[in-house]
Structure formats: structure tokens, C-alpha cells
C-alpha positions in Angstrom: 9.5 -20.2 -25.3 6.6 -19.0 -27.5 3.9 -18.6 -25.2 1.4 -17.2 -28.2 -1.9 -19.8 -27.6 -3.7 -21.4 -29.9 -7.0 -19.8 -31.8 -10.0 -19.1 -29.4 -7.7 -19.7 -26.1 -5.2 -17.4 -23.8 -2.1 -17.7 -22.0 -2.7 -16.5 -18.5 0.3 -15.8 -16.4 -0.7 -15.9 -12.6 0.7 -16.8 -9.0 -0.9 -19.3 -6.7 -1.6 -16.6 -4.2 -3.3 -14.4 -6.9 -7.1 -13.6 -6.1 -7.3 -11.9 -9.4 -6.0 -15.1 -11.1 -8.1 -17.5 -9.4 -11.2 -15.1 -10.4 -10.6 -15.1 -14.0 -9.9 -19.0 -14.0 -12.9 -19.5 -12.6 -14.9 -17.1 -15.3 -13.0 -18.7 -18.1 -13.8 -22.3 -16.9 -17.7 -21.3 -16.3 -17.2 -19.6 -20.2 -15.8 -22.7 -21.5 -12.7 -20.3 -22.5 -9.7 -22.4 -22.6 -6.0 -21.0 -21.4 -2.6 -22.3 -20.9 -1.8 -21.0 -17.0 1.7 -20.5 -16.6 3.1 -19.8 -13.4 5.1 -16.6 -12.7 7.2 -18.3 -10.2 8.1 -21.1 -11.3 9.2 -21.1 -14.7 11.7 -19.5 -15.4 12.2 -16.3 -17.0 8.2 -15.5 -17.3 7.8 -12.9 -14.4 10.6 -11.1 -16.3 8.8 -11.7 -20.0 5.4 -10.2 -17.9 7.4 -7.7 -16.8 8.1 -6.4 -20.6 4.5 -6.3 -21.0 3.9 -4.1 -17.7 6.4 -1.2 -18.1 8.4 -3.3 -15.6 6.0 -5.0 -13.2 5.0 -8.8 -12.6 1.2 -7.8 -12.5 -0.6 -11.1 -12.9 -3.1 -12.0 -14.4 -1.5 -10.8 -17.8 -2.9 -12.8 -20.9 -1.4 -13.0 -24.1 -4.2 -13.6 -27.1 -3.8 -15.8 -30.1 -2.7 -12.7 -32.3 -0.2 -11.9 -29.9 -1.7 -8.8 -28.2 -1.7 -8.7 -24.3 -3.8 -7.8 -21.7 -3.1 -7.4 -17.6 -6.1 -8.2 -15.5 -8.8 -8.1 -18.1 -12.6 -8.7 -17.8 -14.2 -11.7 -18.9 -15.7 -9.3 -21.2 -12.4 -8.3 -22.8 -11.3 -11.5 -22.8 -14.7 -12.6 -25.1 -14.0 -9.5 -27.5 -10.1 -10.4 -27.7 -11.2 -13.7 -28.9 -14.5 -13.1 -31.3 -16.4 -14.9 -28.8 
């Protein structure tokens, strides 16, 4: 699965449970940042692929940006500066 997003918008792999994810949702949605969410635990073979990106730990949010650079539990700041925005 390629799970590199589309210009000016994110992949955001998160849990249900996550308070960190549900804070960043909510700061993309009042940003009018568009993301892809993608669920750790339940499709398949994404909490190991965030894994990879966390020197071996399912920490979510992690984000993945258009140029395929990732992120784990960035700012809404960081997120804007990832993206030009």
C-alpha cells in the first residue's frame, strides 16, 4: 500500500482511543488541512509500517507528508511548515 498523500494533505495513522490523534484531527479540520486517517488497528500491516518509522514503536499520531518525510505527534505548526502552508 502506498500511503504517500496527495500535495497539501497528510496521512495520519492514529487509534480510536488516541487523545493525541483526536487533537490533531480536530486542528487539521479547524485549519482546513486535509488527511487520509488510517487506523493502526485495523488495517493490516500499518502499526508495523509506523513501527519502521519509530525505531520500533506504534506511536500514533505519525503523519507521513506528500514528499514522503514523516513526522510522530507533530504540531499544527509543523504540520503547516511540512506542507508550505
Amino acid at each position: 500500500m502506498d500511503f504517500v498523500p496527495a500535495d497539501g494533505t497528510i496521512t495520519m495513522f492514529s487509534t480510536t482511543w488516541c487523545g493525541y490523534c483526536s487533537r490533531l484531527k480536530s486542528q487539521l479540520d479547524k485549519a482546513g488541512i486535509g488527511y487520509t486517517e488510517v487506523n493502526i488497528e485495523e488495517v493490516p500491516g500499518t502499526a508495523e509500517l509506523v513501527a519502521s518509522l519509530n525505531g520500533g514503536n506504534q506511536t500514533v499520531p505519525t503523519v507521513i507528508y506528500p514528499d514522503g518525510t514523516s513526522a510522530t505527534n507533530p504540531s499544527l505548526l509543523a504540520v503547516k511548515a511540512a506542507l508550505g502552508a
